[in-house]
C-alpha positions, 0 to 999 in steps of 0.5 A: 500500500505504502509502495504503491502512494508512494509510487503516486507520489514520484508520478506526480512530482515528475509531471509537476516539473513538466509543467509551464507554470504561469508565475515562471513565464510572467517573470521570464517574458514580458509584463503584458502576460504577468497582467494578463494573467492577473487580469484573468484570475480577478475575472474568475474571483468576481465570477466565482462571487457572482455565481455564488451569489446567484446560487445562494439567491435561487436556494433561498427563493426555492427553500421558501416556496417549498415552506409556502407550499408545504405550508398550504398542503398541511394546513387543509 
């Protein structure tokens, strides 16, 4: 069992290393990407919040409904 994580392990270090890591070519090109990856990464957090938000507003809406409805049913 030992054997085989840590054979997983290794694996994993090796295609790490094969990877293009973006902090690497912002420092090694030009300024233009660093901003373009900082650019993207602030896109994906407001459309993380945004989608968040959504999903926390349609489960709120859809748990009332349900209470209301529910409330209708057990009340006759």
């Amino acid at each position: 069992m030992f054997r085989k994580f840590s054979i997983f392990i290794a694996e994993v270090k090796s295609e790490l290393r094969k990877t293009s890591w973006p902090w690497d070519e912002a420092k090694s090109k030009s300024a233009s990407k660093y901003k373009e990856l900082v650019d993207s990464t602030i896109v994906v957090l407001i459309a993380m919040v945004l989608l968040g938000g959504f999903v926390a507003a349609s489960d709120f809406v859809n748990k009332e409904v349900v209470a209301f409805i529910s409330g209708l049913l057990i009340g006759k």
